[in-house]
N, CA, C and O atoms as CSV, one atom per row, in Angstrom:
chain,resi,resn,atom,element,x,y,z
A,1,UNK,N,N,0.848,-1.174,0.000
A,1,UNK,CA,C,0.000,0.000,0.000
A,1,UNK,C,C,0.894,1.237,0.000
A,1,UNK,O,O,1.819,1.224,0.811
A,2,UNK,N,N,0.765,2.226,-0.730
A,2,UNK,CA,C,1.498,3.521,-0.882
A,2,UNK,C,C,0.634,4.400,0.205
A,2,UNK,O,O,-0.474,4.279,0.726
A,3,UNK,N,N,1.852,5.470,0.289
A,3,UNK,CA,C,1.821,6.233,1.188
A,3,UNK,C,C,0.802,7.208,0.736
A,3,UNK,O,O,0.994,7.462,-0.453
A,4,UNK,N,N,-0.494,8.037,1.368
A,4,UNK,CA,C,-1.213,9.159,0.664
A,4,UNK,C,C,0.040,10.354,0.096
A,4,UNK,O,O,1.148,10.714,0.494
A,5,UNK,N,N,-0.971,10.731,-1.177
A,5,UNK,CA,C,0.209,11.514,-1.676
A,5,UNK,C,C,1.409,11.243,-2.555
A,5,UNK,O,O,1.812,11.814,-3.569
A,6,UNK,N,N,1.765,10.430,-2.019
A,6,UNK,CA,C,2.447,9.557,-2.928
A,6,UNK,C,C,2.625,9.567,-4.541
A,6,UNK,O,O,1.646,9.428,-5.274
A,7,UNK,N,N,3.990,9.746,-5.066
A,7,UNK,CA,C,3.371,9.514,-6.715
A,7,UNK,C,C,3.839,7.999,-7.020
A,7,UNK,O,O,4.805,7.630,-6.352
A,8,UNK,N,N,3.398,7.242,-7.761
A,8,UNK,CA,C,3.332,6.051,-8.148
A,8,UNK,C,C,4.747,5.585,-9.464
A,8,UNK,O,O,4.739,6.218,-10.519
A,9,UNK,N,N,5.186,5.146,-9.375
A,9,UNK,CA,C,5.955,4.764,-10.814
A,9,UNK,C,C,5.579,3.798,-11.475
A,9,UNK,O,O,5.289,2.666,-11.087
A,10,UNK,N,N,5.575,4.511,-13.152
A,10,UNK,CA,C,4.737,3.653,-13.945
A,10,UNK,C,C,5.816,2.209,-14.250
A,10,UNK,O,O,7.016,2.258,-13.980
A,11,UNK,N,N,5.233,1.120,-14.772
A,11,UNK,CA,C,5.658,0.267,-15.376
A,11,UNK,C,C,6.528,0.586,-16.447
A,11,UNK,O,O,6.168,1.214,-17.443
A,12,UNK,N,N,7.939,0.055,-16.200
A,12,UNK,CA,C,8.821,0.094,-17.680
A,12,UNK,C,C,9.032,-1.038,-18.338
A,12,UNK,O,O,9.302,-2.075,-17.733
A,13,UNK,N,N,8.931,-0.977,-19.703
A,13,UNK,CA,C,9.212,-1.900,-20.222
A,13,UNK,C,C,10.904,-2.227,-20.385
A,13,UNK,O,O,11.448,-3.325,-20.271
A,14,UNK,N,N,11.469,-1.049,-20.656
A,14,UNK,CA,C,12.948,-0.847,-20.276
A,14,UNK,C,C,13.443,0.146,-19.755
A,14,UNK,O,O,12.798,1.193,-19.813
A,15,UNK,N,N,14.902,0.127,-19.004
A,15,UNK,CA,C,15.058,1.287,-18.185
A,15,UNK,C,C,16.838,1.506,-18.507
A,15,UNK,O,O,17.611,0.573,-18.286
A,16,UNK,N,N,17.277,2.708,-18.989
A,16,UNK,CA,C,19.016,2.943,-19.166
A,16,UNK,C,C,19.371,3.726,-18.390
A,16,UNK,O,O,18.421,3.947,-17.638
A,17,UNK,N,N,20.393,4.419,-18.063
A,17,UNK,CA,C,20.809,5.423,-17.616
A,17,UNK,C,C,22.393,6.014,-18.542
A,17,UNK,O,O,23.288,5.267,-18.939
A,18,UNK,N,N,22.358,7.136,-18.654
A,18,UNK,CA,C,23.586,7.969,-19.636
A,18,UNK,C,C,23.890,8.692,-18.561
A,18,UNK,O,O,23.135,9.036,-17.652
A,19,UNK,N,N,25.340,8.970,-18.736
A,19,UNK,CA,C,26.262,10.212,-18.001
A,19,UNK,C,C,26.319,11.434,-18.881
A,19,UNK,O,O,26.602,11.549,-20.073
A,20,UNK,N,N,25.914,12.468,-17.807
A,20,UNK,CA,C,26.141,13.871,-18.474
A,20,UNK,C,C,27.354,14.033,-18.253
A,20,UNK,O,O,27.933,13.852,-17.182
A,21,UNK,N,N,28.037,14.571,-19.798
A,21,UNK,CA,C,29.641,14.620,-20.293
A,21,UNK,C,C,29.459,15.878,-19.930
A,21,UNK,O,O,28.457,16.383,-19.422
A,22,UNK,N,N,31.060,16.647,-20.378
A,22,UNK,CA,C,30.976,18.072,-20.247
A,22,UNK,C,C,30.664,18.674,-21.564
A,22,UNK,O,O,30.913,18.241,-22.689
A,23,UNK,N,N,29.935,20.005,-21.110
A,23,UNK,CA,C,29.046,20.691,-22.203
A,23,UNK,C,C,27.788,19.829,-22.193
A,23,UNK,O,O,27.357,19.709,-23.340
A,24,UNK,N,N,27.219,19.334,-21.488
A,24,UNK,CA,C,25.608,19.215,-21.086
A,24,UNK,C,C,25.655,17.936,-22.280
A,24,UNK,O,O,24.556,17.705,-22.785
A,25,UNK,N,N,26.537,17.291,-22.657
A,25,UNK,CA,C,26.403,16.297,-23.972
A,25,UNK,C,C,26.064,14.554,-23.178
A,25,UNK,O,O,26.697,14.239,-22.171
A,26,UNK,N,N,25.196,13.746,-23.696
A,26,UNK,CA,C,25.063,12.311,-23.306
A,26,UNK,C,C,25.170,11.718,-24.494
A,26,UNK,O,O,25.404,12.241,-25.584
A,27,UNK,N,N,24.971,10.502,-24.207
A,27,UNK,CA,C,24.326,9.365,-25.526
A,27,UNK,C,C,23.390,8.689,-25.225
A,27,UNK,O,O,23.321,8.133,-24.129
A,28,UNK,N,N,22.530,8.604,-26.087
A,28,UNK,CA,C,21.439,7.520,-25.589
A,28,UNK,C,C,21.972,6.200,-25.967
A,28,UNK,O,O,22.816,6.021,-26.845
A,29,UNK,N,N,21.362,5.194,-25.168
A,29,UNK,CA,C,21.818,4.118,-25.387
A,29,UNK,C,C,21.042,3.466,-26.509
A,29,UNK,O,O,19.856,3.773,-26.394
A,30,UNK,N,N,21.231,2.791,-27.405
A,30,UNK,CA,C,20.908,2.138,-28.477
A,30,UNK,C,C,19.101,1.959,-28.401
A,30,UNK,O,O,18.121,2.455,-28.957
A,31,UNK,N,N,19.395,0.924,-27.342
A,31,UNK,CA,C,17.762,0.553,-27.079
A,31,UNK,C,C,16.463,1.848,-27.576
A,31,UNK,O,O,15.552,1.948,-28.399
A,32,UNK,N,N,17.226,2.841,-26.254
A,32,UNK,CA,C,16.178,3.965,-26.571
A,32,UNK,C,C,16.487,4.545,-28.258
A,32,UNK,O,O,15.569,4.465,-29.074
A,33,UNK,N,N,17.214,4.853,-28.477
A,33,UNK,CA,C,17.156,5.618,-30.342
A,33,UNK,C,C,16.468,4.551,-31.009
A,33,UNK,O,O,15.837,4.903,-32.006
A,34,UNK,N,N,16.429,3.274,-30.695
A,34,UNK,CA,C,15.250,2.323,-31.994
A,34,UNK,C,C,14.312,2.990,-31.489
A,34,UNK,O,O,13.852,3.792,-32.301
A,35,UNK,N,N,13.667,3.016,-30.179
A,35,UNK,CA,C,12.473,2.929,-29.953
A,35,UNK,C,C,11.873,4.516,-30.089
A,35,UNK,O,O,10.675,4.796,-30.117
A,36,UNK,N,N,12.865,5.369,-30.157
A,36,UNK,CA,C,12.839,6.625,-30.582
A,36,UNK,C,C,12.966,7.389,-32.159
A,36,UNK,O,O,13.142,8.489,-32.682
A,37,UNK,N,N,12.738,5.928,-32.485
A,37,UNK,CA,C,13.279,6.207,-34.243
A,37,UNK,C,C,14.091,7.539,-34.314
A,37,UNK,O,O,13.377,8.542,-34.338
A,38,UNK,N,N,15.059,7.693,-34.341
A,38,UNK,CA,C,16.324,8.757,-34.166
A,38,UNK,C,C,17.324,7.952,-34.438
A,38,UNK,O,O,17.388,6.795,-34.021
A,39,UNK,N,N,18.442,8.675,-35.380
A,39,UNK,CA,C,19.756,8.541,-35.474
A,39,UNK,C,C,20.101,9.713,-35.485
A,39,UNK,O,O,19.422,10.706,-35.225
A,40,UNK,N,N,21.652,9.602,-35.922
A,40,UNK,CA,C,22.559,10.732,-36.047
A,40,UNK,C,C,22.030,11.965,-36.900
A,40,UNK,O,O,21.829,11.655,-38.075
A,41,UNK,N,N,21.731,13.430,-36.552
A,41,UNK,CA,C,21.379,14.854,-37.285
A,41,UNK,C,C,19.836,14.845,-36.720
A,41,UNK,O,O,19.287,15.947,-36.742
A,42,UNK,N,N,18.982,13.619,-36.162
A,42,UNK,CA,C,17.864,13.498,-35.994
A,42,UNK,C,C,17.696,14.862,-34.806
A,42,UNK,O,O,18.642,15.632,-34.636
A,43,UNK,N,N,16.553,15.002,-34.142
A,43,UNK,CA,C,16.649,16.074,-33.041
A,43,UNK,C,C,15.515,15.026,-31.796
A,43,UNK,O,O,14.800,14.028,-31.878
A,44,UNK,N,N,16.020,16.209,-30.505
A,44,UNK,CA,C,14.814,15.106,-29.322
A,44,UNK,C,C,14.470,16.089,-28.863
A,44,UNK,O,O,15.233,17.032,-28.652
A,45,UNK,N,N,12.995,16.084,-28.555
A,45,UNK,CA,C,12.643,17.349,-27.959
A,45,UNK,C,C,12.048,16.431,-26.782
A,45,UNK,O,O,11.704,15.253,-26.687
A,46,UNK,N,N,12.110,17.872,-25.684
A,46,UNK,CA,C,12.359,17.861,-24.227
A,46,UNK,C,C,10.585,18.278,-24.096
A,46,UNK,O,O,10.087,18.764,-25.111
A,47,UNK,N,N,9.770,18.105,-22.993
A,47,UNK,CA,C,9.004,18.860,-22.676
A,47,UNK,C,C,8.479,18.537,-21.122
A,47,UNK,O,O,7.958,17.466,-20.811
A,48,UNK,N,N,8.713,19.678,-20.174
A,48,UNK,CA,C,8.482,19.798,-18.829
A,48,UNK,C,C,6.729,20.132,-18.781
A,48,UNK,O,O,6.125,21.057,-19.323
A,49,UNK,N,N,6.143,18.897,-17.838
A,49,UNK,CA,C,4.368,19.301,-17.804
A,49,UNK,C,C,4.563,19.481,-16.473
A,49,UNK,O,O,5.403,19.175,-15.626
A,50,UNK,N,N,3.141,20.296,-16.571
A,50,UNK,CA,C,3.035,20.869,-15.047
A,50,UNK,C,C,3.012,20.019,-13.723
A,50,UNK,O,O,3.395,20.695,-12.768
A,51,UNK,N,N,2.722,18.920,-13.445
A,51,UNK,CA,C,3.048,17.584,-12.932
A,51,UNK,C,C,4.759,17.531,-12.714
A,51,UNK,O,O,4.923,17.051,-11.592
A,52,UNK,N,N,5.771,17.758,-13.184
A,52,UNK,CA,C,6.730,17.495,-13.237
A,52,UNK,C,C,7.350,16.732,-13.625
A,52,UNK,O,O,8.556,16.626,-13.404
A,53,UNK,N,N,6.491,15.803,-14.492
A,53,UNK,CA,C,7.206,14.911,-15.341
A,53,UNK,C,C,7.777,15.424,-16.974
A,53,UNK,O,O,7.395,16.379,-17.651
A,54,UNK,N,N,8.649,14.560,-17.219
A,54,UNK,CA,C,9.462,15.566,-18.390
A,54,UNK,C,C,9.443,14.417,-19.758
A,54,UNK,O,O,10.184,13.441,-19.872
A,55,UNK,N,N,8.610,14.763,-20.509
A,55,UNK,CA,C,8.686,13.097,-21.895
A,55,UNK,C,C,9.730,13.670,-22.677
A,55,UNK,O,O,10.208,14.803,-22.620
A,56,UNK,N,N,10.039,12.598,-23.501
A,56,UNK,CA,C,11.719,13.045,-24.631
A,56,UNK,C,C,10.883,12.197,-25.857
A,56,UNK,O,O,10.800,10.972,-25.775
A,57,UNK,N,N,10.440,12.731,-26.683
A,57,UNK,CA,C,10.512,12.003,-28.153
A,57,UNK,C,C,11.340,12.507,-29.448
A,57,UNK,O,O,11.621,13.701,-29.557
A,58,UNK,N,N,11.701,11.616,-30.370
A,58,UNK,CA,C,12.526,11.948,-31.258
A,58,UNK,C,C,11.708,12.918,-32.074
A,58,UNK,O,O,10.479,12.910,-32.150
A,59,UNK,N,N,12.755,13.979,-32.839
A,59,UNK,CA,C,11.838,14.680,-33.405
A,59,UNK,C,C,12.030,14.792,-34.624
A,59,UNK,O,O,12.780,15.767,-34.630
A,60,UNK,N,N,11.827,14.344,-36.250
A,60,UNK,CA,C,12.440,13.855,-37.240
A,60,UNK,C,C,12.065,14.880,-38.027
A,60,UNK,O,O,10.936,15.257,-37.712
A,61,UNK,N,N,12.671,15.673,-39.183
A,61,UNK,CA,C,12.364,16.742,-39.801
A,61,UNK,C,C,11.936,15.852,-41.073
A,61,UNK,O,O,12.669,14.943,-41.463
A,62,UNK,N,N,10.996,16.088,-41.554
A,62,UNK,CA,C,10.223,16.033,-43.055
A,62,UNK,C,C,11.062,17.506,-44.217
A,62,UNK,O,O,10.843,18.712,-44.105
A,63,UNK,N,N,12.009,16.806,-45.246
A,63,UNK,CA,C,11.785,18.207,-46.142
A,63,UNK,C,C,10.342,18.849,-46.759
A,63,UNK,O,O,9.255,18.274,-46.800
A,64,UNK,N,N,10.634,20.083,-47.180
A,64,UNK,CA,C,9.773,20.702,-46.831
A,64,UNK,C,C,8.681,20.097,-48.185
A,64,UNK,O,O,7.459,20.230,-48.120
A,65,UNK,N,N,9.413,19.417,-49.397
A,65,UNK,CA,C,8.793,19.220,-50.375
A,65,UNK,C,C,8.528,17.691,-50.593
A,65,UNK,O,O,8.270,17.112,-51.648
A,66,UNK,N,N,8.652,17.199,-49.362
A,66,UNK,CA,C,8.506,16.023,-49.128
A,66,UNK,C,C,7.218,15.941,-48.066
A,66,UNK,O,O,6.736,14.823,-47.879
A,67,UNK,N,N,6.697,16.982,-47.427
A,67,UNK,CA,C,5.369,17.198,-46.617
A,67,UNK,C,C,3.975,16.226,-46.934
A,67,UNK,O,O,3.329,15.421,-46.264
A,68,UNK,N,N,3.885,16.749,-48.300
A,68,UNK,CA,C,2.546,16.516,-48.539
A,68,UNK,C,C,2.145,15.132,-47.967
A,68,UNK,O,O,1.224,14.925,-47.177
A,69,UNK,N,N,3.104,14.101,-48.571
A,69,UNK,CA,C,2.723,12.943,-48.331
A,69,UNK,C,C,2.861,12.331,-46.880
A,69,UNK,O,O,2.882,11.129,-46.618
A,70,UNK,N,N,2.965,13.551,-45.838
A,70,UNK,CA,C,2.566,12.694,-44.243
A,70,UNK,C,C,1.064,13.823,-44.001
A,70,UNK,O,O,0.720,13.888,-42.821
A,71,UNK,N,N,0.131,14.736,-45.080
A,71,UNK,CA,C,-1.223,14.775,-44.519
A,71,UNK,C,C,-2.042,13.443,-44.931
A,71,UNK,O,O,-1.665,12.459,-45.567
A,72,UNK,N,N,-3.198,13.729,-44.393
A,72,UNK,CA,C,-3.941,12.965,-44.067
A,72,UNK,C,C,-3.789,12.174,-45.477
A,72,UNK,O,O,-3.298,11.067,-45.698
A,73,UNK,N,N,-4.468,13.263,-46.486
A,73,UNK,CA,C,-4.698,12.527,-48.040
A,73,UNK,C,C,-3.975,11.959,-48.599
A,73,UNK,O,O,-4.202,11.135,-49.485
A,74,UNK,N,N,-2.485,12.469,-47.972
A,74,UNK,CA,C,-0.796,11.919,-48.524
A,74,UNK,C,C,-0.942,10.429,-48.107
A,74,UNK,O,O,-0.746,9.470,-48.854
A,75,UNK,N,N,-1.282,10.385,-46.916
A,75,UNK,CA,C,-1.280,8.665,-46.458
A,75,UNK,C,C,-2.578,8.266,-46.640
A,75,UNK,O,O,-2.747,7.085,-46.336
A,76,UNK,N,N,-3.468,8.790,-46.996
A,76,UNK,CA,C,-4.915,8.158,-47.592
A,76,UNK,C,C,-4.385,7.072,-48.967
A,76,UNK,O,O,-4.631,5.901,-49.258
A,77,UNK,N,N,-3.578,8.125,-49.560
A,77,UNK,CA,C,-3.444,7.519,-50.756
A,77,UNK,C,C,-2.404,6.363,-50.975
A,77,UNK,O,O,-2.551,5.317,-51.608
A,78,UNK,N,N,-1.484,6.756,-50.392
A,78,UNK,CA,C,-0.572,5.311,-49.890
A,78,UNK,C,C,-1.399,4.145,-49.051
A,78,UNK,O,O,-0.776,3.084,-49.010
A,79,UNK,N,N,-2.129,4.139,-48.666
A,79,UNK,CA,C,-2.639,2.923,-48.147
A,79,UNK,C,C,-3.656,2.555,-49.200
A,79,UNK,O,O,-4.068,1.397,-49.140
A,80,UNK,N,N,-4.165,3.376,-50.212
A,80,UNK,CA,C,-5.082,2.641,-51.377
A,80,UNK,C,C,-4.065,2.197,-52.111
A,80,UNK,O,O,-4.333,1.088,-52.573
A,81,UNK,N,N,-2.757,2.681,-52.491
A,81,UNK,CA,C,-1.921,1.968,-53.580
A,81,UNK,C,C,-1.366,0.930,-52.748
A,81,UNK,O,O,-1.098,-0.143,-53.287
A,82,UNK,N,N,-1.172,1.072,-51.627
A,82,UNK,CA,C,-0.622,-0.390,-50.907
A,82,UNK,C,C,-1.619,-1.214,-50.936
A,82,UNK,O,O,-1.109,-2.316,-51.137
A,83,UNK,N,N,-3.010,-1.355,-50.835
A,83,UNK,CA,C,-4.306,-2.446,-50.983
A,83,UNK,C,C,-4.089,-2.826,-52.325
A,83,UNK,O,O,-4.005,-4.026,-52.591
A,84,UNK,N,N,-3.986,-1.974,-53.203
A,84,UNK,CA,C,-4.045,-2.591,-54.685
A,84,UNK,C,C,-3.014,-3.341,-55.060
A,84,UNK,O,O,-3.177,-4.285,-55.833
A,85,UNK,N,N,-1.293,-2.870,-54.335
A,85,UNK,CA,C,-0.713,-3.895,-55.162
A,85,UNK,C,C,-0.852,-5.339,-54.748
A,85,UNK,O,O,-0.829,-6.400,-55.370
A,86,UNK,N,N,-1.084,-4.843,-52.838
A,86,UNK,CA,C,-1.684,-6.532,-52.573
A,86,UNK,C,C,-2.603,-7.089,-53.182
A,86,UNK,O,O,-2.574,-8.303,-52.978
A,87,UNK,N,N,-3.620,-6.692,-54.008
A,87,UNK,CA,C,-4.797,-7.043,-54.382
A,87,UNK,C,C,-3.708,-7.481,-55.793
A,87,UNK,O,O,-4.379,-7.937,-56.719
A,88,UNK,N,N,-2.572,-7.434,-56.019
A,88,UNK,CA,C,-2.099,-7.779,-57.263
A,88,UNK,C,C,-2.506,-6.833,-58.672
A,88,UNK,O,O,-2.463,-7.150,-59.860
A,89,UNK,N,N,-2.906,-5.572,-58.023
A,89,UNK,CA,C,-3.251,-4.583,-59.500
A,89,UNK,C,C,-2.057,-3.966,-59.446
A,89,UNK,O,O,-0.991,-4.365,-58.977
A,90,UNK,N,N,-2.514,-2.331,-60.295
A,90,UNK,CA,C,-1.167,-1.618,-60.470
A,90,UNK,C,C,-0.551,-1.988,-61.503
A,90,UNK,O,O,-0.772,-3.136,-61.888
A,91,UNK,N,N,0.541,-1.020,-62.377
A,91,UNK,CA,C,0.941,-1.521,-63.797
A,91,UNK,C,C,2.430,-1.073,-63.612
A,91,UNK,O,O,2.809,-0.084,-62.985
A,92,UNK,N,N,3.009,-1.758,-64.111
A,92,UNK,CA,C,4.722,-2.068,-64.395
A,92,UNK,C,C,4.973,-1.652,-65.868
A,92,UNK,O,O,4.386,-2.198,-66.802
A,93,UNK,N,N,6.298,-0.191,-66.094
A,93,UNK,CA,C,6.049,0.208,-67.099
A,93,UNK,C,C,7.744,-0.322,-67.083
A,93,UNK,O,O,8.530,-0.340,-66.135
A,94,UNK,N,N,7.972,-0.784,-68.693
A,94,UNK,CA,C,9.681,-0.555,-69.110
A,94,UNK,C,C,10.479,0.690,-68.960
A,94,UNK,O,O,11.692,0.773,-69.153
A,95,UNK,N,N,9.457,1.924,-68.493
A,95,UNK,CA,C,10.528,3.057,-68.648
A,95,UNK,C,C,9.965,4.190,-67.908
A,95,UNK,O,O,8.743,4.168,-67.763
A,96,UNK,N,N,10.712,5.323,-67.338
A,96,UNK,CA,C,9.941,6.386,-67.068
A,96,UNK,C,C,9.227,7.275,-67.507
A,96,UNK,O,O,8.527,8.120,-66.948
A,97,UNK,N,N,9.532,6.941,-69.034
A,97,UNK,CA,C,9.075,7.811,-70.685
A,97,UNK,C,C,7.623,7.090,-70.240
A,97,UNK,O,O,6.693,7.740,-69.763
A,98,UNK,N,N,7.571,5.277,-70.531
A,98,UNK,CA,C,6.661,4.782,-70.662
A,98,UNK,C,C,5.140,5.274,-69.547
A,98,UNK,O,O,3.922,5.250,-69.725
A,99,UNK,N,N,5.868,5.609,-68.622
A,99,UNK,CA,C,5.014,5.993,-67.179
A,99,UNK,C,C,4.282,6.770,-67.357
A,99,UNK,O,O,3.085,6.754,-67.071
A,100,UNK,N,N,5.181,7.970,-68.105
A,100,UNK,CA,C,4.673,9.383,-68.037
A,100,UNK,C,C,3.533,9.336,-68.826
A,100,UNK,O,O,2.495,9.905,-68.488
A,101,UNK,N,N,3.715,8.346,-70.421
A,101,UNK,CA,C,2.922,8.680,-71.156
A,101,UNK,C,C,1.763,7.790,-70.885
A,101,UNK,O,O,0.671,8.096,-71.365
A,102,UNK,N,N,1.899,6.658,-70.122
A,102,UNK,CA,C,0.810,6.230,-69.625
A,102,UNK,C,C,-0.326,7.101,-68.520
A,102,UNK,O,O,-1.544,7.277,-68.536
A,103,UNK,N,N,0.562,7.428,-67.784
A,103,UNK,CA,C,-0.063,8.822,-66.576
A,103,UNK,C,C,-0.886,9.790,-67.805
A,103,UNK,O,O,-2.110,9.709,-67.904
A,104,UNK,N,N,-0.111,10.662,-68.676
A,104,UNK,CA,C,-0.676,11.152,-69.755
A,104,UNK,C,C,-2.155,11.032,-70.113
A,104,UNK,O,O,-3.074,11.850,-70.147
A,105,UNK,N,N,-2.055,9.619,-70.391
A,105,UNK,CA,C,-3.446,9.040,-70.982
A,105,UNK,C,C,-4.996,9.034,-69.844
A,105,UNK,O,O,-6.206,9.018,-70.070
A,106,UNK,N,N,-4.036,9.062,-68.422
A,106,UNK,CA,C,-5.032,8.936,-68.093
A,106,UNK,C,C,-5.603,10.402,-67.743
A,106,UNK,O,O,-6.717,10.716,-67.326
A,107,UNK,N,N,-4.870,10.922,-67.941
A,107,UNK,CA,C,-5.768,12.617,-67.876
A,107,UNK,C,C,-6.360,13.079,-68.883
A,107,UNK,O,O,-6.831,14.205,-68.719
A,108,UNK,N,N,-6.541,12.499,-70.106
A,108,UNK,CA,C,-6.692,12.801,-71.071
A,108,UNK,C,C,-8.138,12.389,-70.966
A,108,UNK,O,O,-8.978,13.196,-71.363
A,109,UNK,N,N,-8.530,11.223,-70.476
A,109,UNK,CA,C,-10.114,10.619,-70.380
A,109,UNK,C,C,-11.032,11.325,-69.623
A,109,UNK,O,O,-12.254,11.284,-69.766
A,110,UNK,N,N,-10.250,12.140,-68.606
A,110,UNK,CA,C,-11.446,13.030,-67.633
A,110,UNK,C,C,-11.830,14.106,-68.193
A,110,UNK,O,O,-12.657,14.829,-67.638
């Protein structure tokens, strides 16, 4: 039985500890960067809640012309072309010429 007042500690699934080097620098240990999807140039952001607990998630930059495809419609549409090729549709062209002018055609019908 805990003490009233008391704060509780949650369940970990894993637990590390890093040494602060000089100039405020650590490493995370392996474990955490998988589970943080982060590598090297990646960034981690810090955030203190009013509670006093402090979460760290990796924070991965998207270029900027690479965006579209994490809104909603960006991954709407990747998960219909991922159903179809499982469904075994979708077309395989010999060339990027061939692509284009296939893409072509199909704007041409609307």
């Amino acid at each position: 039985m805990s003490k009233p007042g008391a704060k509780r500690e949650s369940a970990s699934l894993f637990r590390a500890r890093a040494r602060v080097r000089p100039r405020a620098q650590l490493t995370l240990p392996e474990e955490i960067r998988r589970a943080m999807h982060v590598s090297e140039g990646d960034e981690i952001e810090f955030a203190i809640h009013t509670d006093g607990t402090i979460t760290v998630r990796g924070y991965v930059f998207v270029p900027s012309d690479q965006a579209w495809f994490f809104t909603p419609e960006g991954l709407a549409g990747k998960r219909q072309a991922d159903d179809e090729i499982a469904a075994g549709g979708g077309t395989v062209h010999e060339s990027a010429e061939a692509m284009f002018v296939h893409l072509g055609t199909l704007g041409a019908a609307d």
